[in-house]
LUMVEXTOR-188007 format. One record per residue (C-alpha): residue number from 1; x, y, z; residue in one letter. Coordinates in Angstrom, 3 decimals, padded with zeros to 6 digits. Each point is the difference from the previous one (the first is absolute). Layout:
BEGIN
> k,px,py,pz,r
> NUM,X,Y,Z,A .
...
This chain:
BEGIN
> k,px,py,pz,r
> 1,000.000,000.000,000.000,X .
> 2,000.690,003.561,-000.987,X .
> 3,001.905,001.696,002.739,X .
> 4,-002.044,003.727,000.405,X .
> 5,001.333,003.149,001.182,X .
> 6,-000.698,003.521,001.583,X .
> 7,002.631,002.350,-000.230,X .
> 8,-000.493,003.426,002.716,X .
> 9,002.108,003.046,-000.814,X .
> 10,000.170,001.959,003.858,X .
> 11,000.199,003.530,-001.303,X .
> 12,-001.780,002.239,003.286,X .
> 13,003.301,001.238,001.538,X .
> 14,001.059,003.546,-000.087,X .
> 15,003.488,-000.462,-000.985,X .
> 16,000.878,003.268,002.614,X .
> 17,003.892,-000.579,-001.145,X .
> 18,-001.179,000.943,-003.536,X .
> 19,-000.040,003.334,001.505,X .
> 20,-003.168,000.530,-002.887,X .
> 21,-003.392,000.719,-000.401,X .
> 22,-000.095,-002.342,-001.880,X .
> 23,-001.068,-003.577,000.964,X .
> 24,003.165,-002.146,-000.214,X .
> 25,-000.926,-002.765,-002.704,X .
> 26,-001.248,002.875,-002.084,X .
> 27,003.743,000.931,-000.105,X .
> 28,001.022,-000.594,-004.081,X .
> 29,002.923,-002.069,-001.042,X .
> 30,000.500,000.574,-003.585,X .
> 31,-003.291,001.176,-000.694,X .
> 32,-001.956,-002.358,001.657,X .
> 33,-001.386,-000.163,003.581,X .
> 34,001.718,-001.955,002.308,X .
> 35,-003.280,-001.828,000.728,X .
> 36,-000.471,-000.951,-003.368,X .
> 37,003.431,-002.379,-000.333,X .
> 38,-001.550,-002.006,003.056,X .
> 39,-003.460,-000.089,-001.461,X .
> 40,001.175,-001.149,-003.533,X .
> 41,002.285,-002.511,001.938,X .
> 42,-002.930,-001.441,001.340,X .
> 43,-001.977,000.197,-002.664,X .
> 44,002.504,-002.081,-002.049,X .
> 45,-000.674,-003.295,002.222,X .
> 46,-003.351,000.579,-001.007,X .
> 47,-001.833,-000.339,003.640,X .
> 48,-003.623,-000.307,000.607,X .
> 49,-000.078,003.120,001.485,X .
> 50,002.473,003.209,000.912,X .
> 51,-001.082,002.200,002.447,X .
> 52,001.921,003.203,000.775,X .
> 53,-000.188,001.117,003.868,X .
> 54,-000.345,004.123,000.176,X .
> 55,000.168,002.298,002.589,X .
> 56,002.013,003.439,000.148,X .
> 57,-001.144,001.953,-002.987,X .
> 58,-002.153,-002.750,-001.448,X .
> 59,-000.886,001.717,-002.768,X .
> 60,003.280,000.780,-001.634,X .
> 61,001.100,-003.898,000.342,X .
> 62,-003.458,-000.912,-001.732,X .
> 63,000.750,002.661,-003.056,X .
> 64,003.243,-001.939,-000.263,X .
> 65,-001.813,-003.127,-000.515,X .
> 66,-002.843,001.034,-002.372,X .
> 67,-000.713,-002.314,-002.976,X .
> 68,001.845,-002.987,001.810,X .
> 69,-003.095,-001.921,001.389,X .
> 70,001.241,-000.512,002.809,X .
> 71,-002.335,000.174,003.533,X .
> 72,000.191,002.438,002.936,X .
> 73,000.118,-000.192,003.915,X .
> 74,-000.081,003.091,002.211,X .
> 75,002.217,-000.639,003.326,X .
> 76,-001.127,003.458,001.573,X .
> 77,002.157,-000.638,003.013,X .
> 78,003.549,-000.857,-000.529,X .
> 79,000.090,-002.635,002.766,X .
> 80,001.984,-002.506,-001.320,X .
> 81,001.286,-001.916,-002.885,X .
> 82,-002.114,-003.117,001.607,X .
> 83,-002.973,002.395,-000.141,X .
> 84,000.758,000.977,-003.508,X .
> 85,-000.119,-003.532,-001.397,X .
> 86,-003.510,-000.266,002.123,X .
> 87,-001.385,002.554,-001.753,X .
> 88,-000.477,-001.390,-003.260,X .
> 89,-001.041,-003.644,000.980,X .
> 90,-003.672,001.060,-001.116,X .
> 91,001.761,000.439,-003.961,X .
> 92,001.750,-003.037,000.493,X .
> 93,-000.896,-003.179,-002.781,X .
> 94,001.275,-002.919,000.292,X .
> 95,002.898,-001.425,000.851,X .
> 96,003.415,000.645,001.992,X .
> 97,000.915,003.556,000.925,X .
> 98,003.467,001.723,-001.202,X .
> 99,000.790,003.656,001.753,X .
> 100,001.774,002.518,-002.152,X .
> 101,001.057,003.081,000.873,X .
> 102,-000.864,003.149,-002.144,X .
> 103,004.000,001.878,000.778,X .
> 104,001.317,-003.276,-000.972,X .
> 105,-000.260,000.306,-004.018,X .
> 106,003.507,-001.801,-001.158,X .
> 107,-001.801,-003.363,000.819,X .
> 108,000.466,-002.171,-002.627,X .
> 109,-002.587,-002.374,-001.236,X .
> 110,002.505,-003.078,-000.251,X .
> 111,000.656,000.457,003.475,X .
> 112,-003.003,000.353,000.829,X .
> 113,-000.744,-003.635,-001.370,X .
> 114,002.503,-001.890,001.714,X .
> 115,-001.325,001.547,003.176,X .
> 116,-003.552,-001.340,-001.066,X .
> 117,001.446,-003.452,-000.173,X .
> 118,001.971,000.090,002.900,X .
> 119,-003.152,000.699,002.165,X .
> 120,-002.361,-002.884,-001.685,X .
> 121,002.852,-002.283,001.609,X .
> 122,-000.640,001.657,003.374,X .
> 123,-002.093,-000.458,002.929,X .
> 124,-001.896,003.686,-001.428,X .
> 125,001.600,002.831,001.475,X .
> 126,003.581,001.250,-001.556,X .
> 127,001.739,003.600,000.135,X .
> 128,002.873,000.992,-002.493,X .
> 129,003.382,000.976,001.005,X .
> 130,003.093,000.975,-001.057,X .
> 131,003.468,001.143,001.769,X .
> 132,001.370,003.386,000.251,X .
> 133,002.967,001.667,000.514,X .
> 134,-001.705,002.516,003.016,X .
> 135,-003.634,-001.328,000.921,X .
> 136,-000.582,003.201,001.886,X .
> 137,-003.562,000.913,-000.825,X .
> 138,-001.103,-003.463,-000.916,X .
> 139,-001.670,-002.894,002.108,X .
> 140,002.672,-002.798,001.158,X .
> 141,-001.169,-003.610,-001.121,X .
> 142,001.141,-002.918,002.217,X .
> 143,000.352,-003.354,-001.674,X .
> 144,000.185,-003.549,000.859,X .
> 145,000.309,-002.994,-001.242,X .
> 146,-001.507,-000.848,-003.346,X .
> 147,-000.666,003.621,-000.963,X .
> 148,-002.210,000.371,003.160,X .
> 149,-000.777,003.270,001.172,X .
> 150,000.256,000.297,003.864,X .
> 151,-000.875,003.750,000.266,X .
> 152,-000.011,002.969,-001.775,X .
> 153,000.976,002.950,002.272,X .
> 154,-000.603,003.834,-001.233,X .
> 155,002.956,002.696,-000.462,X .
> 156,-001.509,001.915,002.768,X .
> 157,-000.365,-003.070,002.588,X .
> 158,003.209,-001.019,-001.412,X .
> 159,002.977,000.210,002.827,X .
> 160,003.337,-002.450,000.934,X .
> 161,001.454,-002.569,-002.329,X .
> 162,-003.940,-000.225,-001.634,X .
> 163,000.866,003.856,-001.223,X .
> 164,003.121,-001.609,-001.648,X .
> 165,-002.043,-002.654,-002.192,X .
> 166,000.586,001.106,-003.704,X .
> 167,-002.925,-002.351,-001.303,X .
> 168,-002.664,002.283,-000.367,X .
> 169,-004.054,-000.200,-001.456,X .
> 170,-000.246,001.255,-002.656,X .
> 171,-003.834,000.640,000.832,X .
> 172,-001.401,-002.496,-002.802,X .
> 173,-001.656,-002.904,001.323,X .
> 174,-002.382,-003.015,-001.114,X .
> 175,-003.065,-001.102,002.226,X .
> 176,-002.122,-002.827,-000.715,X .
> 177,-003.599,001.649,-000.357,X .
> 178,-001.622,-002.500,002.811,X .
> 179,002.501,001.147,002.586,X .
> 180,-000.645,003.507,-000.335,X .
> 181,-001.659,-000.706,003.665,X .
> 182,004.149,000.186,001.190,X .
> 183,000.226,003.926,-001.266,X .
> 184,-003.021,000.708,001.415,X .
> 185,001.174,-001.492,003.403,X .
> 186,003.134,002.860,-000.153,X .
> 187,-000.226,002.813,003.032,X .
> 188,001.623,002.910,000.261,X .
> 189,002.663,-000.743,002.495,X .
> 190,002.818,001.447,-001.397,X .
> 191,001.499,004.078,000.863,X .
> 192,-002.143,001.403,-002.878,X .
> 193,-003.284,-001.569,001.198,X .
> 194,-000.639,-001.470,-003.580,X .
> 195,-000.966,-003.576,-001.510,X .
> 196,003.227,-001.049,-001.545,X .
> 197,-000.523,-002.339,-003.145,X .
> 198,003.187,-001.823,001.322,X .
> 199,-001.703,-000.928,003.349,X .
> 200,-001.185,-002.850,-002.010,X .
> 201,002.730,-002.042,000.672,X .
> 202,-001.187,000.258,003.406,X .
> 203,-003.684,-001.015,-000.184,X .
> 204,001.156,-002.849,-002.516,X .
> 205,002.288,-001.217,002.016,X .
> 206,-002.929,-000.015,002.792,X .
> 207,-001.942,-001.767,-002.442,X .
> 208,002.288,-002.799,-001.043,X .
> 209,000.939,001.664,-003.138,X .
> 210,003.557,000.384,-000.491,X .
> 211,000.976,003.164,-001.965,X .
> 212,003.008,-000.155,-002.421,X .
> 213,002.437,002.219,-001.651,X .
> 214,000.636,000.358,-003.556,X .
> 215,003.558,001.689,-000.653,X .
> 216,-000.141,002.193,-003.318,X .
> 217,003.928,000.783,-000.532,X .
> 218,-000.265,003.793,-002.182,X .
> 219,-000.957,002.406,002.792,X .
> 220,-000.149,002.626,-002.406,X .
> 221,-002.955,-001.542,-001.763,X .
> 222,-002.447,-000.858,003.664,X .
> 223,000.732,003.258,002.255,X .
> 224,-002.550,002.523,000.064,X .
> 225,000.480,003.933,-001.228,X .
> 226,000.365,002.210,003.313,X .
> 227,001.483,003.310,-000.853,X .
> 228,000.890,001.812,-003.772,X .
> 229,003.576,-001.496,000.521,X .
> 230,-001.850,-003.678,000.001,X .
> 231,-002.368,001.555,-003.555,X .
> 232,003.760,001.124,-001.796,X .
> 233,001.111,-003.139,000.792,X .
> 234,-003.051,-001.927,-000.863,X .
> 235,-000.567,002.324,-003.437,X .
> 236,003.463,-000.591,-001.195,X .
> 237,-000.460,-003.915,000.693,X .
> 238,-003.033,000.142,-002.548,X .
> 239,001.741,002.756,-002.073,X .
> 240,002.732,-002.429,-000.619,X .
> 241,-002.217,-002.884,-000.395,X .
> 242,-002.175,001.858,-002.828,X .
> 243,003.129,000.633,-002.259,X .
> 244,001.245,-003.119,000.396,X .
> 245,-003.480,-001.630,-000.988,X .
> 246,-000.390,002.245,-003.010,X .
> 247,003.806,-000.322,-000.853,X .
> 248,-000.645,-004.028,-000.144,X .
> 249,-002.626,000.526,-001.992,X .
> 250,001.936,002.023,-002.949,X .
> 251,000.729,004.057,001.209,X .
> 252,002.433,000.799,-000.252,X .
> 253,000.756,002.649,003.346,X .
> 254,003.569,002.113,-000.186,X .
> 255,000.121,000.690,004.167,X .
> 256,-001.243,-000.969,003.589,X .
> 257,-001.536,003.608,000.376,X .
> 258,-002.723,-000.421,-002.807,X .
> 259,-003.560,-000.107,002.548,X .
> 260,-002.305,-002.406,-001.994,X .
> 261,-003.388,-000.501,001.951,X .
> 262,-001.735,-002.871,000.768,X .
> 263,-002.832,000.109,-002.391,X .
> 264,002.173,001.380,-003.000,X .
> 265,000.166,-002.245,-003.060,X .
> 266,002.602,-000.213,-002.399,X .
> 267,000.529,-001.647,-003.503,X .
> 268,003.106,-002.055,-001.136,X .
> 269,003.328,001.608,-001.138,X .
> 270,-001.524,003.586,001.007,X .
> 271,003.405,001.837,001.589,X .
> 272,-000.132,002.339,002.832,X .
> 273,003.106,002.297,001.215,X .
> 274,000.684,001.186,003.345,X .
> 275,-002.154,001.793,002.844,X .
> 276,-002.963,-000.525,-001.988,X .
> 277,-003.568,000.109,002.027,X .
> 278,-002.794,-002.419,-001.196,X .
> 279,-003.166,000.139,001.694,X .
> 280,-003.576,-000.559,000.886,X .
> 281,-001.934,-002.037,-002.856,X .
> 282,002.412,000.419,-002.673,X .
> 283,000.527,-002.314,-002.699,X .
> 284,003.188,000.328,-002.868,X .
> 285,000.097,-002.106,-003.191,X .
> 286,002.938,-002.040,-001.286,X .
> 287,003.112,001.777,-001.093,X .
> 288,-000.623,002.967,001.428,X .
> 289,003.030,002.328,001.209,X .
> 290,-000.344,002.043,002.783,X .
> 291,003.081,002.777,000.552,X .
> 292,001.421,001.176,003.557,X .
> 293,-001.994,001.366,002.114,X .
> 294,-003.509,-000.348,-001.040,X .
> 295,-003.427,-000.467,001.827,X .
> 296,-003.065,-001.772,-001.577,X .
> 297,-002.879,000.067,002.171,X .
> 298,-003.181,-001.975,-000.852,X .
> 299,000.912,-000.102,-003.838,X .
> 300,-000.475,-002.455,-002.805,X .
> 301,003.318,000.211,-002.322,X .
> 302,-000.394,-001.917,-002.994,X .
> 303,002.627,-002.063,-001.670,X .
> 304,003.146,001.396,-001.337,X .
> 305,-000.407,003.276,001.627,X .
> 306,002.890,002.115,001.101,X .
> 307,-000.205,002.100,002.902,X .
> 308,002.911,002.447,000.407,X .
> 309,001.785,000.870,003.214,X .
> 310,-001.287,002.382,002.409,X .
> 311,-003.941,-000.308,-001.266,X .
> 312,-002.865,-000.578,001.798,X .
> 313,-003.582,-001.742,-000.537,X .
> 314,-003.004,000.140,002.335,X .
> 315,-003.067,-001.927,-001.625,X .
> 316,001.419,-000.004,-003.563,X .
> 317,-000.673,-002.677,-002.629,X .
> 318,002.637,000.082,-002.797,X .
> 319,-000.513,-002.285,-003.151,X .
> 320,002.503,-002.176,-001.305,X .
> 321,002.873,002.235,-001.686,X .
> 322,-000.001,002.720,001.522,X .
> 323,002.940,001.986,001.083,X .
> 324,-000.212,002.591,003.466,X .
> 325,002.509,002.161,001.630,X .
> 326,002.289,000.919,000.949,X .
> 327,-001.177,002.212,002.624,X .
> 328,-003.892,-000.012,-001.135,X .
> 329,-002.948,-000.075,002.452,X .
> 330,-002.785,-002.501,-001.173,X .
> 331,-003.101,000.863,003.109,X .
> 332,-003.239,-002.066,000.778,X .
> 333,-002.147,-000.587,-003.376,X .
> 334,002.612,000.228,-002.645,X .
> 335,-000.221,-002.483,-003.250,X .
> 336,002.361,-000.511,-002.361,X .
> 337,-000.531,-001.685,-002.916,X .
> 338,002.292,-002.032,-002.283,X .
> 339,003.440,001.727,-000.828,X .
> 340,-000.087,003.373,001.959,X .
> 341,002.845,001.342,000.851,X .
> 342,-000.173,002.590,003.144,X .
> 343,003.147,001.743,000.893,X .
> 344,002.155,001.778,002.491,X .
> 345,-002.063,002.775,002.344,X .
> 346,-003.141,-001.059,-001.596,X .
> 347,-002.963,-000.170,002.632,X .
> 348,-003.207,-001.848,-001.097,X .
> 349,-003.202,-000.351,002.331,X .
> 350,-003.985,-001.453,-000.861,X .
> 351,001.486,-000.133,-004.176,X .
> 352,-000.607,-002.530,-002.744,X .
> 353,003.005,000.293,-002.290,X .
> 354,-000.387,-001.860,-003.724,X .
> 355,002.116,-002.212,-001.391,X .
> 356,003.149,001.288,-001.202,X .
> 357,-000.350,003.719,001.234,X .
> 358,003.057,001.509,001.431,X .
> 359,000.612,002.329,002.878,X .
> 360,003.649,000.476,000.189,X .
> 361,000.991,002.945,002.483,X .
> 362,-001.228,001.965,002.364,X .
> 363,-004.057,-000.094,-000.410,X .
> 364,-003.290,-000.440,002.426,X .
> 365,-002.841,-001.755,-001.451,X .
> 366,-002.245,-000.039,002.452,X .
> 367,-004.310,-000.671,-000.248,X .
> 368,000.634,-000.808,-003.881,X .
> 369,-000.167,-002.539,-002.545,X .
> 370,002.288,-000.467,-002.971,X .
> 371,-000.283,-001.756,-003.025,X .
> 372,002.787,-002.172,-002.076,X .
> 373,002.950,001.638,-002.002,X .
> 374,-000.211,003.015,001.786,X .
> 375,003.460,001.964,001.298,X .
> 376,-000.468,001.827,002.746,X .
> 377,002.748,003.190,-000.081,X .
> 378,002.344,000.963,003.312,X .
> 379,-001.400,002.171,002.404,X .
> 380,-003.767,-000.795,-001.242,X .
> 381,-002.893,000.264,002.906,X .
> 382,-003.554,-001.190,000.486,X .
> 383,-001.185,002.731,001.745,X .
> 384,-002.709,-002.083,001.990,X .
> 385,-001.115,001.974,002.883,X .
> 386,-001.813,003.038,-000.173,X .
> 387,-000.062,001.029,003.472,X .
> 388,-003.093,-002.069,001.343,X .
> 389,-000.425,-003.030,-002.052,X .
> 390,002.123,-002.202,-002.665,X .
> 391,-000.300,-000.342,-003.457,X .
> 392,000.660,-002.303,-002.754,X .
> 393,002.345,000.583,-003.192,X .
> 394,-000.105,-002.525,-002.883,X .
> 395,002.189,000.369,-002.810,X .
> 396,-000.208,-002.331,-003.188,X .
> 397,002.204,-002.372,-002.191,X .
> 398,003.019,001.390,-001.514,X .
> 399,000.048,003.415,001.750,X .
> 400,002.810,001.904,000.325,X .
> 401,000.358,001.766,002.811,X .
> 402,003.240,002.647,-000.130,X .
> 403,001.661,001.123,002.847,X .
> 404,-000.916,001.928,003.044,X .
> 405,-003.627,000.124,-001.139,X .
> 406,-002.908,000.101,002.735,X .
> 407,-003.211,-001.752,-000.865,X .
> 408,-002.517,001.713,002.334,X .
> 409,-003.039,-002.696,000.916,X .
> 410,-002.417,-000.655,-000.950,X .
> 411,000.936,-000.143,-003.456,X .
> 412,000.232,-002.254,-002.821,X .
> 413,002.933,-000.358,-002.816,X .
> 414,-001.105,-001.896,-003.042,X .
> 415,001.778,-002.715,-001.951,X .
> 416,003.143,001.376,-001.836,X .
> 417,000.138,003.106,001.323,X .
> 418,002.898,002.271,000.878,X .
> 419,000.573,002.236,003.055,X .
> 420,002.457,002.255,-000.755,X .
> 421,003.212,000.686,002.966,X .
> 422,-000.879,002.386,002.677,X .
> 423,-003.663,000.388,-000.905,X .
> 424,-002.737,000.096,002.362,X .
> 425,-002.628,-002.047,-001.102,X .
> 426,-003.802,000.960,001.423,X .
> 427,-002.508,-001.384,-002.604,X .
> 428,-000.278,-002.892,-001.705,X .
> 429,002.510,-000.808,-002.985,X .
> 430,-001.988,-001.772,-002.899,X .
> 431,000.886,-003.034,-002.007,X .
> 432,003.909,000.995,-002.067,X .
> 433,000.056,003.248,001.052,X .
> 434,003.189,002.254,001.442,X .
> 435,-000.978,001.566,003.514,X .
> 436,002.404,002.694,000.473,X .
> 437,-000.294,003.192,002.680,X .
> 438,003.371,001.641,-000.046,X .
> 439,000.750,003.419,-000.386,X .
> 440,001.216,001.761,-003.038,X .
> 441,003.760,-000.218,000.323,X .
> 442,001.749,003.292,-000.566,X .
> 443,003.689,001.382,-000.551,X .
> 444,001.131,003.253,001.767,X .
> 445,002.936,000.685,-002.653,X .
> 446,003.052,001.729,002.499,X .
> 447,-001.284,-000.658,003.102,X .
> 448,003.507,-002.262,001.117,X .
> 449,002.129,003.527,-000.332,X .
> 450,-002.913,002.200,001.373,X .
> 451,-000.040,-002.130,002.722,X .
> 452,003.738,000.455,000.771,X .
């Protein structure tokens, strides 16, 4: 028979060496929540049910955990890790119960599976623990013969040679779902006046039940997140683990210092230099080069784009082909179709660009939508904004646009049309026609030797 499973993430704490207002598993590590690595961990062994235990600044750990299906419990009153876990028996399903922890998010699901196994061989309680260098902070595990746990003792009751023990719990445990009677059985005799989930070992061993310990060797990957030097630590663990992961899988990355989040998707043979920032929801093509120095932020880059050093993209899409930066500014709702090419000190933001169109040097299109063919001359402006509300410019196939020209919105330039340089353009331009507003240029004959 199918072994079943209940996986419950204790999230409530207030995580006061955070020093935040914000909730500690709300804390992001590459992009992501903290709470979410535990709650996808768990959601990999595919349990009956995952239930996430809440308390300080409920609300902010539940936003995390939108769209994930996962259930709720509210532990109102901090009083105790034992407590915690009793607060979501009414969501439990079926089966045996495994306790995560919600600051613990470098948990890895293949660890997590031999920990599964080792407790079906059990008598049905088991704790996980590793050795460190300096337990200070952590709960002292003493163990026996045949992995038997004989107590568990708290960092704060901790005194003598027990203070010394370097085996520590890491907090994640396994409890058979028809002994839950033994956590409920916990009191809180202890300094702090709280239900520890550890006390277990007592009630079981009350019971008849033997507890037992199951020794994970990587610290690193089972110790909880306490303080922002614990989340650099922890974010440059899954910083380094993301490049190597897309790196296996055909990127080629030039340095360490490149920040590649965790949802970020990359295509094959797609090359990306140094101190480069890749974030949120974006997603790059194959063969893609990406210069020094550039951030993409909830973009879709097509394949064989190049993106020049120094650029940045905030909710872009680029097609395949097309050619950005250096130096250019792509903001939220820009498109680029096939073949652009978008230059240095060029700023685009809420602009459709058509395939093939050029904007070179120095030029704002902003509000505006521009057709295929067209060049778009240095220094040009979409003058968008007249003070109280935006407007839209479109301009047509094959337009050029000379230099240092202001298109004042909302205004329409027709298919094949020219703007002369420097002009000021107000009305619409019709369908092959020259737009220009410049001044008569005059001579002043002499005026070098009157001046002197």
């Amino acid at each position: 028979m199918e072994e079943r499973l209940n996986c419950v993430i204790l999230a409530a704490g207030m995580g006061t060496r955070m020093r935040s207002a914000l909730p500690k598993v709300a804390h992001p590590i590459m992009g992501k929540p903290m709470i979410r690595y535990v709650a996808d961990v768990a959601a990999s062994l595919s349990p009956e049910k995952i239930i996430v235990v809440t308390g300080h600044r409920s609300d902010a750990v539940e936003g995390c955990l939108a769209g994930t299906g996962v259930s709720l419990a509210s532990q109102t009153e901090q009083l105790g890790t034992a407590h915690a876990l009793l607060t979501a028996e009414p969501h439990l399903g079926p089966g045996d119960i495994l306790v995560l922890y919600g600051d613990v998010p470098l948990i890895q699901a293949p660890t997590l599976a031999a920990f599964i196994a080792f407790f079906r061989r059990s008598e049905g309680v088991c704790f996980m623990t590793t050795r460190v260098d300096d337990p200070s902070g952590y709960g002292r595990v003493i163990v026996g013969d045949k992995d038997a746990i004989t107590g568990i003792v708290e960092d704060s009751e901790a005194e003598g040679d027990i203070a010394r023990i370097n085996i520590i719990n890491t907090g994640i445990c396994m409890i058979r779902r028809d002994l839950l009677s033994l956590v409920k059985a916990v009191t809180p005799d202890n300094k702090k006046h709280e239900c520890y989930l550890t006390d277990v070992c007592k009630t079981a061993r009350a019971a008849g039940v033997t507890a037992t310990a199951f020794f994970h060797p990587r610290p690193q990957e089972v110790l909880g997140i306490n303080d922002r030097v614990d989340l650099l630590e922890a974010a440059t663990a899954v910083k380094n683990a993301v490049l190597d992961r897309h790196m296996k899988a055909g990127v080629t990355v030039m340095g360490r210092d490149t920040h590649i989040e965790a949802d970020v998707v990359i295509g094959q043979d797609t090359v990306i230099y140094p101190d480069c920032y890749l974030m949120g929801k974006t997603e790059i093509g194959r063969n893609v080069f990406i210069g020094p120095h550039v951030l993409i932020k909830d973009s879709v880059i097509g394949d064989g784009v190049s993106i020049e050093g120094f650029s940045s993209l905030d909710g872009a899409k680029a097609a395949p082909g097309v050619r950005i930066g250096p130096f250019s500014r792509l903001r939220p709702n820009t498109v680029l179709a096939e073949n652009v090419h978008i230059g240095n000190f060029v700023e685009l933001k809420n602009a459709t660009i058509g395939e093939g169109t050029k904007a070179n040097h120095l030029t704002y299109i902003g509000d505006a939508d521009v057709g295929a063919g067209t060049n778009i001359g240095a220094g040009t402006i979409t003058c968008n904004y007249d003070g109280k509300k935006k407007h839209r410019t479109t301009i047509g196939d094959r337009v050029f646009v000379g230099s240092n020209a202001e298109l004042v919105a909302p205004i329409r330039i027709g298919n094949d049309a020219f703007v002369g340089a420097g002009s000021t353009i107000t009305r619409n331009v019709p369908d092959g026609a020259l737009a220009v507003t410049r001044a008569k240029q005059k001579h002043i004959e002499g005026y070098s030797r009157r001046k002197k």
